[in-house]
C-alpha positions in Angstrom: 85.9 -22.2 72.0 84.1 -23.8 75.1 88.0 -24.6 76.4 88.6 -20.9 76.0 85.2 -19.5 77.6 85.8 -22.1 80.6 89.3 -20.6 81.2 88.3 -17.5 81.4 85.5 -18.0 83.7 87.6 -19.8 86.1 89.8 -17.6 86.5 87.5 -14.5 86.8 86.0 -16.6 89.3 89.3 -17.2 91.2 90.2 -13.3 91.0 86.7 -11.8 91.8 86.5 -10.3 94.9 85.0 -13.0 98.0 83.1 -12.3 100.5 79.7 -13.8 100.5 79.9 -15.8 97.2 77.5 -14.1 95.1 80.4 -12.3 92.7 81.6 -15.4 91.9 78.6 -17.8 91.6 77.3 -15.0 88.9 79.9 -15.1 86.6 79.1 -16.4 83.9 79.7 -15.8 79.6 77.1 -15.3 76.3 77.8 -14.9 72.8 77.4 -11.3 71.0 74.1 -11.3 69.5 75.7 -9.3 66.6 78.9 -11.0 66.1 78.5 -14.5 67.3 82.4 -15.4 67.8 82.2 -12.5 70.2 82.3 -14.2 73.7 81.1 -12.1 76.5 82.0 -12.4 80.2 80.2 -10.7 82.8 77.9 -10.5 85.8 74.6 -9.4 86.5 75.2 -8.0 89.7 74.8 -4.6 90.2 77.9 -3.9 92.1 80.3 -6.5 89.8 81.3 -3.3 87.4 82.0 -1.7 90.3 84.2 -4.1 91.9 86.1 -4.7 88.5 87.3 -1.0 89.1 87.0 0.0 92.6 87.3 -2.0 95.4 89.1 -0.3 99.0 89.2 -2.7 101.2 90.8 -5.4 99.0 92.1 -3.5 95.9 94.9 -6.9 95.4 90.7 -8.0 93.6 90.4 -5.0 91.2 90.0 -5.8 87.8 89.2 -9.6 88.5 87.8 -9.7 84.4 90.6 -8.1 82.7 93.8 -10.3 84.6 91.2 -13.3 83.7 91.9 -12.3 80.0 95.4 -10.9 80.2 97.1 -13.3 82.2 95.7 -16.0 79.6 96.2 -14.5 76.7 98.5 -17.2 74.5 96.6 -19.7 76.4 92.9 -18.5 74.6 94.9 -17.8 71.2 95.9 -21.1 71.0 92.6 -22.5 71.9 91.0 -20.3 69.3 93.5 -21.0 66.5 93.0 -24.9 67.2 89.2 -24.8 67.0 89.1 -23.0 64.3 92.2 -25.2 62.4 89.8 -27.9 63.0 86.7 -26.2 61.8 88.3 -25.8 58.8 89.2 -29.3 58.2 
């Protein structure tokens, strides 16, 4: 699971917006405190939701979480299914 969290950090960190640094360094991931194999990605910043959705002067940066996720997708399935083939072991 820690391949598949580090994957998509990486690359949200790679799409996010740039211009002082701050977007980026504060990406980060936590499990769901209800549903543990729930793996959350996110920022603190105040302005990081806003940049996922909005962003004028460099719109090529919207949605810097969700191409993290999409562009990755049998990447992070496969990661899963092997962690949890071996958990099962």
């Amino acid at each position: 699971m820690r391949v598949a969290q580090n994957v998509l950090i990486n690359n949200a960190k790679i799409n996010a917006p740039y211009l002082s640094g701050d977007l980026r360094t504060s990406i980060w991931w936590q499990f769901d405190k209800i549903q543990q194999w729930i793996v959350i990605v996110w920022s603190p910043l105040p302005y990081s939701r806003r940049r996922e959705y909005e962003n004028y002067k460099h719109p090529q940066r919207r949605y810097y979480l969700w191409r993290a996720y999409s562009e990755h997708i049998p990447e992070i399935k496969q990661t899963i299914l092997t962690s949890l083939a071996e958990k099962l072991k």
